[in-house]
N, C-alpha and C positions, 0 to 999 in steps of 0.2 A: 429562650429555654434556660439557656444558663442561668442568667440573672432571678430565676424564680426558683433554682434549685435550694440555696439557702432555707428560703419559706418553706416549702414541702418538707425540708427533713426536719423543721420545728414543728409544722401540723402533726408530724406523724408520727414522731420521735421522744419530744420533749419530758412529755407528760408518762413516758413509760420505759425513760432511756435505763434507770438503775434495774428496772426487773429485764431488759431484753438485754444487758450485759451480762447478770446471773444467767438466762438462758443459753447464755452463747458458751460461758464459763464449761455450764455440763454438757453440750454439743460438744464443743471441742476436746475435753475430757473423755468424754465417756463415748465417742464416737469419732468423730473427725480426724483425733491424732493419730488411730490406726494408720490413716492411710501416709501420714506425713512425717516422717523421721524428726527424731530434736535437731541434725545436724543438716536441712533443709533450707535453699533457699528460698521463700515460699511470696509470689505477690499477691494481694489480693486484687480482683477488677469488682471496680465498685464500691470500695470499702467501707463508702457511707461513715459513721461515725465510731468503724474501727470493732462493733462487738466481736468480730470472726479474728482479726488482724491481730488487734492486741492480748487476746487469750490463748489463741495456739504456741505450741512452742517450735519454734525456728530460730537458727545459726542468723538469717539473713531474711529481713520482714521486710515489706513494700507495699502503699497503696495507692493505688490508681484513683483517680474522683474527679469528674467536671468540678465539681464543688470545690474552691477553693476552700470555705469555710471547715472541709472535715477535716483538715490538719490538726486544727486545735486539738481534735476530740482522742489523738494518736498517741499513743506514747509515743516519749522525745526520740527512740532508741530505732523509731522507726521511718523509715525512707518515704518519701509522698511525693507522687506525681501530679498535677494539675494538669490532666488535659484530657481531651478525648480519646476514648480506650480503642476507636478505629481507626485512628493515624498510628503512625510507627512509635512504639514505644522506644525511650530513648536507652535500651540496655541491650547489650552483647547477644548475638546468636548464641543459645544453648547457654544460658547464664542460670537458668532457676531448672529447681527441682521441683516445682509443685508453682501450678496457678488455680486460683477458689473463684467463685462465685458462687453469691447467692441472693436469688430473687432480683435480678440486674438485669440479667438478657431482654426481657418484654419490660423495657423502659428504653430500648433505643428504635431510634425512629424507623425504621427498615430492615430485610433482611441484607442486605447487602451490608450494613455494619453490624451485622452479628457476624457475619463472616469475615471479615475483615479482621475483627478482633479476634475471631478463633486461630486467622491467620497469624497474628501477631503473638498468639500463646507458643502454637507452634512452633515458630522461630524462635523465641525465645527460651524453650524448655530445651532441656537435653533429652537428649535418648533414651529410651525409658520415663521419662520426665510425665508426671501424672496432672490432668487437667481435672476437676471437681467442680464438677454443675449442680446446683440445687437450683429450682423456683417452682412458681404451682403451674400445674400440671392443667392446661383448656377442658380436658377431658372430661373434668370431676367438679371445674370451677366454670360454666357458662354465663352465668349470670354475674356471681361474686367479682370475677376477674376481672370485670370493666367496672369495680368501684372507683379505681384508683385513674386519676386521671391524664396521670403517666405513661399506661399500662399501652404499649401498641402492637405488639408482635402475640400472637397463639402460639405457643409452645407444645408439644407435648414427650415423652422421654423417646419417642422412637423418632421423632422429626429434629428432636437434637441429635441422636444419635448419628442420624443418615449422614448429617452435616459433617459430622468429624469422621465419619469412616471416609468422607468424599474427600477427608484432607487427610488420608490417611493415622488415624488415629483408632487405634484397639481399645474396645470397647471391655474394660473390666469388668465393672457393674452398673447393671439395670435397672431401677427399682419405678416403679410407675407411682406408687403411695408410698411416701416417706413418712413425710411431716405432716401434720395441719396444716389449713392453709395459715394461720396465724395462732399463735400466743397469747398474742395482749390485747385481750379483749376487754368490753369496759370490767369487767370480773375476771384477770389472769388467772389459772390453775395454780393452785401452790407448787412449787418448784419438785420435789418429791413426784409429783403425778410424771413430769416428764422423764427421770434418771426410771420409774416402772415401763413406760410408754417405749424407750431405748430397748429395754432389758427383754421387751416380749414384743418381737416382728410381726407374730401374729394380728397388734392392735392397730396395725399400720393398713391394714386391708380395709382397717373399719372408718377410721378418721382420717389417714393421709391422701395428701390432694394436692402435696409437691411432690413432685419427681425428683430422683437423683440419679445421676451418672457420672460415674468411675474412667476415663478412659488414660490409656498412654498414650506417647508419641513415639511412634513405630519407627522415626529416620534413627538409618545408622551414623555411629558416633567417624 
């Protein structure tokens, strides 16, 4: 598995990496930073080649990746781990303010290291400390979902939820249709359609087919 991950983020990536940086640009702008202070320790799990990591603003950036290869793609300014996000991550109890993911969960091989790694946010956040889930949603995507041949766990926003309420994690926001299931199709949107699509929840009912979830971590400091 490892050793094939390299190829995969060039199939999937290469050819569309400058426009899904600009997309991350106005997610993280025009959405995402709500929930994340500029004075934030923030890791990413999964961070793949960095669109989420390198565009948010944080005191203190981190990313996680089987892939050795995504270091490259990071700015210098930021921390990178190599390894598997269900063994023990190598940082402090209660060291981050904010862990992300997106579209990562249904790319590990079992439920048992989705929880393991939820396990490991937890330990690792503080108190209050805010966990952010995006990926698509089995719900809306039955067929599409198993293009990708990575793809092994069914997700959907109340069966991650259940997950981290089990580890005691409060459940801020919900949202069952976020996103698209994708952006960069062989015809992207011009960038403009997405900062409308933010701006009005309502178009989220129509097209969104990722889930996102908000939650805290409820252990006292």
């Amino acid at each position: 598995m490892k050793e094939n991950l390299t190829k995969q983020y060039e199939l999937r990536f290469s050819e569309i990496q400058r426009y899904r940086n600009e997309v991350w640009k106005i997610l993280t702008k025009s959405f995402f930073q709500q929930f994340i202070p500029p004075s934030s320790n923030i890791l990413d799990i999964g961070s793949g080649w960095g669109e989420f990591i390198n565009n948010i603003e944080g005191k203190r950036k981190i990313g996680i990746d089987l892939n050795a290869d995504a270091k490259q793609h990071l700015d210098p300014s930021i921390e990178f781990i190599n390894r598997d996000c269900s063994t023990e991550w190598p940082l402090p109890d209660d060291s981050l303010d904010v862990v992300f993911t997106s579209n990562f969960l249904e790319h590990l091989p079992s439920k048992s290291h989705i929880e393991k790694t939820i396990i490991q946010a937890k330990r690792c956040l503080k108190p209050g400390g805010r966990l952010i889930c995006l990926g698509p949603n089995i719900k809306y995507l039955p067929g599409l979902y198993w293009d990708f041949w990575d793809h092994h766990i069914e997700i959907t926003e109340n069966s991650l939820s259940e997950l981290l309420k089990i580890h005691d994690f409060l459940i801020e926001k919900c949202i069952a249709k976020f996103l698209p299931f994708t952006m960069a199709n062989e015809k992207p949107p011009p960038l403009f359609f997405l900062r409308f699509y933010l701006a009005f929840p309502v178009t989220w009912r129509v097209f969104g087919k990722q889930f996102l979830v908000v939650a805290r971590n409820s252990k006292s400091g």
